[in-house]
N, CA, C and O atoms as a Maestro MAE file, in Angstrom:
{
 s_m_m2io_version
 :::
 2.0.0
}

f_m_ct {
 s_m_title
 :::
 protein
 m_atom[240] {
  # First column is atom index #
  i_m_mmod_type
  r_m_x_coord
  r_m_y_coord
  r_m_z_coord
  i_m_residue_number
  s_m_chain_name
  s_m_pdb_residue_name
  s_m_pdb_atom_name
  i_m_atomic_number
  :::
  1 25 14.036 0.819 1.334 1 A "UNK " " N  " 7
  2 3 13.077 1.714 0.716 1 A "UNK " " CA " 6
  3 2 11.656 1.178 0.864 1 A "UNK " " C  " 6
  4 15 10.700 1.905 1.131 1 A "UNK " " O  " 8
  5 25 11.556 -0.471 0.627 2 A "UNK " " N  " 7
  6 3 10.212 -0.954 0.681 2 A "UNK " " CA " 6
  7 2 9.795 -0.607 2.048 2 A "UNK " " C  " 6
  8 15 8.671 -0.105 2.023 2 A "UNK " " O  " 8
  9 25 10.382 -0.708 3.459 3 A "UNK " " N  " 7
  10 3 9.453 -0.730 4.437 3 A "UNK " " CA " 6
  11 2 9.623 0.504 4.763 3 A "UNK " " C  " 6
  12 15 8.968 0.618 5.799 3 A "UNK " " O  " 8
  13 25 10.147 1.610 4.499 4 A "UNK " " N  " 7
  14 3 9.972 3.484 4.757 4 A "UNK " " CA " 6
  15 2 8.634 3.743 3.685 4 A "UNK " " C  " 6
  16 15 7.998 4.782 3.867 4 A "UNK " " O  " 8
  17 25 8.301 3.032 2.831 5 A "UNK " " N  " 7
  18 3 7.015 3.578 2.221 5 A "UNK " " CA " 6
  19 2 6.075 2.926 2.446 5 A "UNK " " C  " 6
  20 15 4.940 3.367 2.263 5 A "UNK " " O  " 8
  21 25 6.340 1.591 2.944 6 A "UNK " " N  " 7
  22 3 5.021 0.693 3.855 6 A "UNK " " CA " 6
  23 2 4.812 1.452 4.992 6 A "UNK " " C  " 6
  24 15 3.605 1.553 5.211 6 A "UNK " " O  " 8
  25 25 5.520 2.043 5.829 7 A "UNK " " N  " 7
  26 3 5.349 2.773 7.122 7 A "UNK " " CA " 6
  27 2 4.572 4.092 6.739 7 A "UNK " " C  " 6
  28 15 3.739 4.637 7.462 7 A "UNK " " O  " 8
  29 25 4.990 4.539 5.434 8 A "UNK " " N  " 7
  30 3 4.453 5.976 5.378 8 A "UNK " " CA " 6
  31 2 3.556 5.972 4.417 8 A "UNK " " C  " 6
  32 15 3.710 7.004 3.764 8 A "UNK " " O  " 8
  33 25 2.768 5.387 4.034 9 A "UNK " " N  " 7
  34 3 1.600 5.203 3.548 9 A "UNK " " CA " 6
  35 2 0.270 4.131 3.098 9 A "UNK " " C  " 6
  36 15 0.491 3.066 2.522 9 A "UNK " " O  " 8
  37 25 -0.533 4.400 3.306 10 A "UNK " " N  " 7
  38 3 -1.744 3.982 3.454 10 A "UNK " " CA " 6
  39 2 -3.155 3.565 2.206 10 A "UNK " " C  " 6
  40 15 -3.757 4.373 1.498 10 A "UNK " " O  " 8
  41 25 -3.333 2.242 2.275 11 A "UNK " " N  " 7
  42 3 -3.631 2.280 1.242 11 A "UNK " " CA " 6
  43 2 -5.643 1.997 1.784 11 A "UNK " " C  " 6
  44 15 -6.079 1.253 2.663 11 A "UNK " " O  " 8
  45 25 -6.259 2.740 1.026 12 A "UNK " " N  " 7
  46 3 -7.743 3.027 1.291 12 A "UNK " " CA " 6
  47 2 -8.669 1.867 1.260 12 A "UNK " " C  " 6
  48 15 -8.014 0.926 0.813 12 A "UNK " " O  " 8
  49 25 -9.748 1.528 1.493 13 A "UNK " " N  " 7
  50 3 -10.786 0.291 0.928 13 A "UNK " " CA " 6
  51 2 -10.909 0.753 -0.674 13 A "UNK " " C  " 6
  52 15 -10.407 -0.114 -1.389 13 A "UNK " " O  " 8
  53 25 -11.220 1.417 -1.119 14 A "UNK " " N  " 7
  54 3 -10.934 1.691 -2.300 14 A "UNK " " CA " 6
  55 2 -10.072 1.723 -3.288 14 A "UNK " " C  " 6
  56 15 -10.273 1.601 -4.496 14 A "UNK " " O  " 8
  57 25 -8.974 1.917 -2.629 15 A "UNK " " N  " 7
  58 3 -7.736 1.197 -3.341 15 A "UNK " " CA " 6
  59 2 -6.543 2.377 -3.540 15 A "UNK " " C  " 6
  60 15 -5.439 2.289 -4.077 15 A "UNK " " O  " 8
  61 25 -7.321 3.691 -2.786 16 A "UNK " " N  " 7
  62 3 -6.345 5.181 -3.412 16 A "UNK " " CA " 6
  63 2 -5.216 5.030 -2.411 16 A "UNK " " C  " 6
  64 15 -5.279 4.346 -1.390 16 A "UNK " " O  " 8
  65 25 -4.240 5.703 -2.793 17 A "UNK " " N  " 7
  66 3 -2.799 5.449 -1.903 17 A "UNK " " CA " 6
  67 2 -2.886 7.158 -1.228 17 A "UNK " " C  " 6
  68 15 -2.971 8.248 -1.794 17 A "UNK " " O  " 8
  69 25 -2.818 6.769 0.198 18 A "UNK " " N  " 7
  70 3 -3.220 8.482 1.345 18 A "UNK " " CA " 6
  71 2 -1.901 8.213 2.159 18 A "UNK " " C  " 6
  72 15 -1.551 7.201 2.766 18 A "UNK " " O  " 8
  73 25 -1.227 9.519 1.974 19 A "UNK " " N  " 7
  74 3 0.039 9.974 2.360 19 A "UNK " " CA " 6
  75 2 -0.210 10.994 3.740 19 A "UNK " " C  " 6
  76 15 -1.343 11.454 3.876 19 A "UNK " " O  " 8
  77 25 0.586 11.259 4.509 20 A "UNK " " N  " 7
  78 3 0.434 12.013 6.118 20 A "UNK " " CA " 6
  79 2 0.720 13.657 5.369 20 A "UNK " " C  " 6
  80 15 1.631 13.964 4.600 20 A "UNK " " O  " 8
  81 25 -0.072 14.275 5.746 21 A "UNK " " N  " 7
  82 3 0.740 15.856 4.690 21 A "UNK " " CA " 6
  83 2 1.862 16.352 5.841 21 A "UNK " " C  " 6
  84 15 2.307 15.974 6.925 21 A "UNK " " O  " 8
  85 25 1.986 17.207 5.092 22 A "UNK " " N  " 7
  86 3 3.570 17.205 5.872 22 A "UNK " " CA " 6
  87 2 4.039 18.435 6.625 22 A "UNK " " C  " 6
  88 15 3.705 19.486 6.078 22 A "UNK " " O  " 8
  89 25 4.521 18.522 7.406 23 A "UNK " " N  " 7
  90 3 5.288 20.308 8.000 23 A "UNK " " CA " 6
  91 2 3.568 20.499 8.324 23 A "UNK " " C  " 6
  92 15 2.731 21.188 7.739 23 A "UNK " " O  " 8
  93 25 3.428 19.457 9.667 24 A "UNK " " N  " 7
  94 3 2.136 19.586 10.594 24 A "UNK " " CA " 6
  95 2 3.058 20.093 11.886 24 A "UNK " " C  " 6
  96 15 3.006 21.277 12.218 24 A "UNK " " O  " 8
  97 25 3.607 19.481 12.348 25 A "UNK " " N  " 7
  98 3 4.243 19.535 13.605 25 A "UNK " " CA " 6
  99 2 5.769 20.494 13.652 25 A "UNK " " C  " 6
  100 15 6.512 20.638 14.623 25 A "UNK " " O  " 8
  101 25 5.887 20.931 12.593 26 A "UNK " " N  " 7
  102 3 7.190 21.958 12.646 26 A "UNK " " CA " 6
  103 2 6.919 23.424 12.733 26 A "UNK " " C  " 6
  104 15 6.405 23.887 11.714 26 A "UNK " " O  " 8
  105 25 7.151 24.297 13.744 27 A "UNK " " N  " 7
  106 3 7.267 25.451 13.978 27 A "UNK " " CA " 6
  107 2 5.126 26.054 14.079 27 A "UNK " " C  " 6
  108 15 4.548 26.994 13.533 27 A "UNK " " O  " 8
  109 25 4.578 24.888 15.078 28 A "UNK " " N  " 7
  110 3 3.419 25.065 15.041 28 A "UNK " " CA " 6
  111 2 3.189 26.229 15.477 28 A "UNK " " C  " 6
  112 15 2.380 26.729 14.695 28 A "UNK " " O  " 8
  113 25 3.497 27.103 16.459 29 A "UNK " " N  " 7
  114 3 2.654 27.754 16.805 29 A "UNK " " CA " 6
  115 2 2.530 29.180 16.076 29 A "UNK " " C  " 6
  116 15 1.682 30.049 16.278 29 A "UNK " " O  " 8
  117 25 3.763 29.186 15.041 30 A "UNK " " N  " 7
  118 3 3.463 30.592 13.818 30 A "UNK " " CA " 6
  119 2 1.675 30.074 13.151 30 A "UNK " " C  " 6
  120 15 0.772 30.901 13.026 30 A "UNK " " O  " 8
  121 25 1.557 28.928 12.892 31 A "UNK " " N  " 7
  122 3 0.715 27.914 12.129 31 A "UNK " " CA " 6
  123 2 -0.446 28.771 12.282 31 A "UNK " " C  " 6
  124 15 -0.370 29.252 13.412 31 A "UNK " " O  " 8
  125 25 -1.546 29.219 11.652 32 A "UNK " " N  " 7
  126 3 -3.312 29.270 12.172 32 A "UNK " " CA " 6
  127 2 -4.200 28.522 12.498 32 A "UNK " " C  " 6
  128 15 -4.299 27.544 11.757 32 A "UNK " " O  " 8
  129 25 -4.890 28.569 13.297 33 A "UNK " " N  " 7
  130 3 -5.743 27.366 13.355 33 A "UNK " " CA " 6
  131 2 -6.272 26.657 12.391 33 A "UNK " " C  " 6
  132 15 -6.289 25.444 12.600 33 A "UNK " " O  " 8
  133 25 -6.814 27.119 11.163 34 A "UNK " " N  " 7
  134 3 -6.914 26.731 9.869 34 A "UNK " " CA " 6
  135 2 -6.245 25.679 9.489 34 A "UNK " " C  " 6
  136 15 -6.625 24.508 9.460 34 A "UNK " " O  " 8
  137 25 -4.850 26.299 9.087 35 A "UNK " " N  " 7
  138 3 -3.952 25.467 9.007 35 A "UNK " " CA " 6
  139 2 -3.387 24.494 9.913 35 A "UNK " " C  " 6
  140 15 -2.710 23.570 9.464 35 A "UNK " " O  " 8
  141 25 -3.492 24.555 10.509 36 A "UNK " " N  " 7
  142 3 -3.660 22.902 11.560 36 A "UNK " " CA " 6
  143 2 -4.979 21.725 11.469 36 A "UNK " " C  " 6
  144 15 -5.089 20.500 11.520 36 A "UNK " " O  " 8
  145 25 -5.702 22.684 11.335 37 A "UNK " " N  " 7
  146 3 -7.005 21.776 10.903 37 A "UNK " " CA " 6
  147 2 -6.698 21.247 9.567 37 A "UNK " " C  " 6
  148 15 -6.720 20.017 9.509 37 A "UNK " " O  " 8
  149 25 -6.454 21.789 8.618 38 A "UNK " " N  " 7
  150 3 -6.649 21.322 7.212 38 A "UNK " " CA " 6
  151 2 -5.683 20.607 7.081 38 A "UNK " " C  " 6
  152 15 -5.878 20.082 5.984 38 A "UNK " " O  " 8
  153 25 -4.083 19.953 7.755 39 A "UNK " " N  " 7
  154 3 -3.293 19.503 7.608 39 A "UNK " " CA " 6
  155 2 -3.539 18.099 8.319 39 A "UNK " " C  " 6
  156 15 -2.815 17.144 8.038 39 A "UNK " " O  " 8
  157 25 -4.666 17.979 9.328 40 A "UNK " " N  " 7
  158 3 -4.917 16.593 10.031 40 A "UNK " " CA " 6
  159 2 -5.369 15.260 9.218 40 A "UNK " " C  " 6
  160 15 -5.178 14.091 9.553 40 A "UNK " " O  " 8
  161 25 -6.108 15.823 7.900 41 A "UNK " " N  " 7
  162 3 -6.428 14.929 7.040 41 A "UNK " " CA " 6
  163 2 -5.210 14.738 6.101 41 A "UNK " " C  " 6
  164 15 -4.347 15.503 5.670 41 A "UNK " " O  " 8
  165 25 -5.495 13.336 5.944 42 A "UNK " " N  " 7
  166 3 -4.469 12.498 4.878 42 A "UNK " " CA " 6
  167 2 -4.851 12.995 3.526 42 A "UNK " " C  " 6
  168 15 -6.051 13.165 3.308 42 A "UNK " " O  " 8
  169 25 -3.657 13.341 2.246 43 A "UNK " " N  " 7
  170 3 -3.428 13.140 1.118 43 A "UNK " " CA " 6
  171 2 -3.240 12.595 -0.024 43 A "UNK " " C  " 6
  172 15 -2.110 12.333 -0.437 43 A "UNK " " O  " 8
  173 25 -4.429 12.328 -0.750 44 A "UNK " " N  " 7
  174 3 -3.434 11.100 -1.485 44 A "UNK " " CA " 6
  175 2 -2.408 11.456 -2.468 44 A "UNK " " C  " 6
  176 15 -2.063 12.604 -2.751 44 A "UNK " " O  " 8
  177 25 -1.920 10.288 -2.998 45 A "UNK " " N  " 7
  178 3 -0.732 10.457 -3.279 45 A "UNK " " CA " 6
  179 2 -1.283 10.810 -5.101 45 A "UNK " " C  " 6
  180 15 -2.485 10.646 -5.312 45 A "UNK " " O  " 8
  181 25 -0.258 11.339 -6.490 46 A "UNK " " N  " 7
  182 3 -0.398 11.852 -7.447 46 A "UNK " " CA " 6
  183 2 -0.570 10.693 -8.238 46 A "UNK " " C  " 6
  184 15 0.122 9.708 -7.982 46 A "UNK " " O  " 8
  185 25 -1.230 10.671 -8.980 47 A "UNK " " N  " 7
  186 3 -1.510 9.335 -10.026 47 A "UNK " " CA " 6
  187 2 0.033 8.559 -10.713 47 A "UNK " " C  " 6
  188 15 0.335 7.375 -10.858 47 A "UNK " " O  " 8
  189 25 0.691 9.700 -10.992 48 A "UNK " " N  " 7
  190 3 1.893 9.608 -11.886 48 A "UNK " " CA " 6
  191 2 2.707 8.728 -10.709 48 A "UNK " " C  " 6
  192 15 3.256 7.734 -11.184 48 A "UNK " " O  " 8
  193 25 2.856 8.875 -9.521 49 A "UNK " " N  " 7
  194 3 3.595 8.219 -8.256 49 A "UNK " " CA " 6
  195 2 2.971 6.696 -7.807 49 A "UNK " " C  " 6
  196 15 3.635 5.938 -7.100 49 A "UNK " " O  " 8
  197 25 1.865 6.408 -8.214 50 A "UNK " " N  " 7
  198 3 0.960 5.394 -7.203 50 A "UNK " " CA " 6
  199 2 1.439 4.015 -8.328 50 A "UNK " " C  " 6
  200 15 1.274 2.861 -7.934 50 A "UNK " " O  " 8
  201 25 1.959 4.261 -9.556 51 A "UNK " " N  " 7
  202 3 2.326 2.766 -9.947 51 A "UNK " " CA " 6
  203 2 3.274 2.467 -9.269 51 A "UNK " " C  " 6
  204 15 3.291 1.447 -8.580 51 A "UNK " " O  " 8
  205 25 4.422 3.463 -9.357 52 A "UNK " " N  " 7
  206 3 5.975 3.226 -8.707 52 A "UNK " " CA " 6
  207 2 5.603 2.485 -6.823 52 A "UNK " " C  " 6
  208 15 5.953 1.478 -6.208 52 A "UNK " " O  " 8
  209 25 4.847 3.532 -6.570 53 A "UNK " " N  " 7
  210 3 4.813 3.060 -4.783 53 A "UNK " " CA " 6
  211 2 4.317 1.418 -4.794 53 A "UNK " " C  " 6
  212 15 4.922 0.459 -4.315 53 A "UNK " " O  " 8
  213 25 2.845 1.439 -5.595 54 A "UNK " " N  " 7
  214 3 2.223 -0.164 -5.368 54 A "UNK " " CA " 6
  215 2 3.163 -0.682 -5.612 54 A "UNK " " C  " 6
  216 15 3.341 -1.489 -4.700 54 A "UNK " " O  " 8
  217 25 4.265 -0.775 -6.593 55 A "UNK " " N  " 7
  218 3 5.056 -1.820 -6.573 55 A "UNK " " CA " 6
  219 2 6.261 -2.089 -5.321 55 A "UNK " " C  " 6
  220 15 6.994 -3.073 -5.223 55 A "UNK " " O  " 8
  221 25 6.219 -1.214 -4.663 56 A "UNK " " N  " 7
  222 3 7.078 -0.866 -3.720 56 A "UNK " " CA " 6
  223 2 6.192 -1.888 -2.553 56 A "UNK " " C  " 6
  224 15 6.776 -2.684 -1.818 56 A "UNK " " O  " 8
  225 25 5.094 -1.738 -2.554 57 A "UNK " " N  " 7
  226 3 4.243 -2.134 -1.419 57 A "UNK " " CA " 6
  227 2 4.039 -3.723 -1.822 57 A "UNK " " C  " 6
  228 15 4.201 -4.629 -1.005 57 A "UNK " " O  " 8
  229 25 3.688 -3.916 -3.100 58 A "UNK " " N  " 7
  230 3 3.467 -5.217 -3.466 58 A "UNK " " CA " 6
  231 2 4.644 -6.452 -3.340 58 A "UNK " " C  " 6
  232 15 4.417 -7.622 -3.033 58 A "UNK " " O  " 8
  233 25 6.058 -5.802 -3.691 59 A "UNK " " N  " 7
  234 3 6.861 -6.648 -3.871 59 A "UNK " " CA " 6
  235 2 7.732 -7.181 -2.365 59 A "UNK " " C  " 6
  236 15 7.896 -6.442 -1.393 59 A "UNK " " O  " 8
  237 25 8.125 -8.339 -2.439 60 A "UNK " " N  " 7
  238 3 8.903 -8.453 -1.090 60 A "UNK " " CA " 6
  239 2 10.290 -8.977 -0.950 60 A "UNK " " C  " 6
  240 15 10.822 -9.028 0.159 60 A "UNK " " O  " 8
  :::
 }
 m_bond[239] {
  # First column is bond index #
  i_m_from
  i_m_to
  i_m_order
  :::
  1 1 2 1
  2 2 3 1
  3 3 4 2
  4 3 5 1
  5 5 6 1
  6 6 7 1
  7 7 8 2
  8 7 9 1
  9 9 10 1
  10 10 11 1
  11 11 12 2
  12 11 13 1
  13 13 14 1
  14 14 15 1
  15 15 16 2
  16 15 17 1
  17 17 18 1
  18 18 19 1
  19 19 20 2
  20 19 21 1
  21 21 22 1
  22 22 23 1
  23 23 24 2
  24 23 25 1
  25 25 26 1
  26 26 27 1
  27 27 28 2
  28 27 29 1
  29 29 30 1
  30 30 31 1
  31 31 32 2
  32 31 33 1
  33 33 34 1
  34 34 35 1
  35 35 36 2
  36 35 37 1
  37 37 38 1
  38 38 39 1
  39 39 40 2
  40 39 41 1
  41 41 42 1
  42 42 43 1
  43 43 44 2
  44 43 45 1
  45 45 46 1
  46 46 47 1
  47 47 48 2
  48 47 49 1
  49 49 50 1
  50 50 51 1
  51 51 52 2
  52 51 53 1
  53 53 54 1
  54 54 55 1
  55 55 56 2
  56 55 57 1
  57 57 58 1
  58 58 59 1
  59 59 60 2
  60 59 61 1
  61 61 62 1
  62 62 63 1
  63 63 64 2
  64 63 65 1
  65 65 66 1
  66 66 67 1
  67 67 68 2
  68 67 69 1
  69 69 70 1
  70 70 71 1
  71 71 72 2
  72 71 73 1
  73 73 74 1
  74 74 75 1
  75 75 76 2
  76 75 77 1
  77 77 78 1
  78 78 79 1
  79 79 80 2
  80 79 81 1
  81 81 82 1
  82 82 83 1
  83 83 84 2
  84 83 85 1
  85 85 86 1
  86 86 87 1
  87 87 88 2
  88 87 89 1
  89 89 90 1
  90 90 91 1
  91 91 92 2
  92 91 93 1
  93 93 94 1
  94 94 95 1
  95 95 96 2
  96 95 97 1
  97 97 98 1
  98 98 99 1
  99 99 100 2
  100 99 101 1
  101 101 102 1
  102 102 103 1
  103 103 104 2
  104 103 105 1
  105 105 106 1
  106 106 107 1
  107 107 108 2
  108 107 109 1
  109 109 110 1
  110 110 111 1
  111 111 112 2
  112 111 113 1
  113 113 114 1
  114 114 115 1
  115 115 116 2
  116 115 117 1
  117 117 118 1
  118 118 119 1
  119 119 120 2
  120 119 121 1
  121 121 122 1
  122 122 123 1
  123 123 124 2
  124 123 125 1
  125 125 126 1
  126 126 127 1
  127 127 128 2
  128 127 129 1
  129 129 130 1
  130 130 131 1
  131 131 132 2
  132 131 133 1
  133 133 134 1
  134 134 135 1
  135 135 136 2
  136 135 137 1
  137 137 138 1
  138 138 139 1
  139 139 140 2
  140 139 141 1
  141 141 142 1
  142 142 143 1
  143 143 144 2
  144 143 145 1
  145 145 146 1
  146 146 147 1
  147 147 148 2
  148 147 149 1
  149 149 150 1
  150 150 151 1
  151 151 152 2
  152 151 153 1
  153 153 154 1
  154 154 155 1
  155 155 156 2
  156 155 157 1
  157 157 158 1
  158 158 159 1
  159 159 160 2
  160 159 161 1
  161 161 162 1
  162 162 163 1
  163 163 164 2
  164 163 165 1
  165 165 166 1
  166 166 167 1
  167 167 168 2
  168 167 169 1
  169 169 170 1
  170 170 171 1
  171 171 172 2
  172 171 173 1
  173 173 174 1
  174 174 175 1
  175 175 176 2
  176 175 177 1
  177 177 178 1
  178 178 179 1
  179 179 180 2
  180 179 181 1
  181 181 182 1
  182 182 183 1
  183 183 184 2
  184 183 185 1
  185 185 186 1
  186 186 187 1
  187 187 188 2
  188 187 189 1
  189 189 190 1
  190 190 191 1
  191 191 192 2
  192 191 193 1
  193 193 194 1
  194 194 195 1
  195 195 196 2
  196 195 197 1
  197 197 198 1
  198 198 199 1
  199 199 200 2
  200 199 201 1
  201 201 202 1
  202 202 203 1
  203 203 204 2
  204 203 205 1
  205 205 206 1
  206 206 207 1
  207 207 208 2
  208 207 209 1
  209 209 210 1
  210 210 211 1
  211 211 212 2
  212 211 213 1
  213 213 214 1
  214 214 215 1
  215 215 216 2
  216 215 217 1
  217 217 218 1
  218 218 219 1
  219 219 220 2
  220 219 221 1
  221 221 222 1
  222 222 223 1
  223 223 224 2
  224 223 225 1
  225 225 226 1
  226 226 227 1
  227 227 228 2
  228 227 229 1
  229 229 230 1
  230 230 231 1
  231 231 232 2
  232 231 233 1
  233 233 234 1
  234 234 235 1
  235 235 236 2
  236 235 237 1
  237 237 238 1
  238 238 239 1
  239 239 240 2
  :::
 }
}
């Protein structure tokens, strides 16, 4: 579990935890251009989630 959430997320100079958004690359070409654009930027992750993950990331 620790290294599937080290791989899949990113932690900022600031310290916020930014997640890949998701259902970018599935069934693109129904997609709008819009929506391809607005999906290239990273997410961060929900406040309520970011204690559980740091510890995920912190511990070894």
């Amino acid at each position: 579990m620790k290294k599937a959430v080290s791989k899949r997320i990113k932690v900022s100079k600031s310290g916020k935890l930014l997640r890949r958004q998701v259902a970018v690359d599935h069934f693109r070409s129904k997609k709008t251009g819009n929506q391809i654009q607005s999906k290239r930027n990273h997410r961060s992750i929900a406040k309520g989630y970011q204690k559980i993950i740091k510890g995920y990331l912190t511990s070894k």
